[in-house]
Structures are given as structure tokens and as C-alpha cells.
C-alpha positions, 0 to 999 in steps of 0.5 A: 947966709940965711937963717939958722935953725939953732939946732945946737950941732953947728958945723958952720966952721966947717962949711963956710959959713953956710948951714947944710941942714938949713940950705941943703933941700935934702938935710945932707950933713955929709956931702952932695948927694950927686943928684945936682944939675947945671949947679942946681938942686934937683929937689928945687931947680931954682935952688943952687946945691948946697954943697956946690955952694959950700966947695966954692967958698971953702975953696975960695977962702983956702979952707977946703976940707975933703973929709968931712965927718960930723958926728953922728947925730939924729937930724931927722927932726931937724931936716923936718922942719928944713923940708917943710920950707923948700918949694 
């Protein structure tokens, strides 16, 4: 789903196949951040949340994990360069 970052702190396989730090307007590796409306982002209103995203495809697959606890990593550069991207 979309492109990959080649950040080197892949949580694909945790996620459903679809990156956080890539989709998610906020870089959130950890969850939602609660501030969803109508399913919606509310950084990008046109922008599905995605985490909401993620939880309906874990969920479909059978593969929902409700706790999740990547490792401690700086993602600050990362997110960085994901927010320079949302509109």
C-alpha cells in the first residue's frame, strides 16, 4: 500500500501490511492518536486514519494484536519527511 520509506525499522508484519510512519499524517508507530472523525484523519480530512486502516485489516486477516510495542527508535527524521508530504 503505497510507498516505503526504507527506513530500516519495518513493522509491516505487525501492521497489515501497511507502514504507520508512511500513512499516518502524525508518524504514529504506536496506535491512534484519538483525534479521528468520521474514520477520517483530522490532519488530512480527505485522508483515511491509519490505524483505523490498519485494525480493519488485522481484524479481517485474523491477525489483530492489541498490544503493540515497537521498540524505541528515533523517528523524528523519519516523520519529517512523511509530514512534508500530506496535504
Amino acid at each position: 500500500m503505497g510507498k516505503c520509506l526504507k527506513c530500516k525499522t519495518c513493522l509491516l508484519l505487525k501492521t497489515g501490511g501497511i507502514c504507520p510512519i508512511m500513512h499516518c499524517a502524525k508518524g504514529l508507530v504506536n496506535g491512534p492518536c484519538g483525534g479521528a472523525q468520521n474514520e477520517c484523519c483530522e490532519i488530512g480530512f480527505h485522508k483515511k486514519c491509519a490505524w483505523l486502516e490498519i485494525f480493519q485489516r488485522c481484524s479481517k486477516s485474523g491477525k489483530l494484536v492489541l498490544s503493540f510495542d515497537p521498540a524505541i527508535k528515533d523517528y523524528s527524521n523519519i516523520v519529517k519527511q512523511n509530514n512534508r508530504n500530506v496535504s
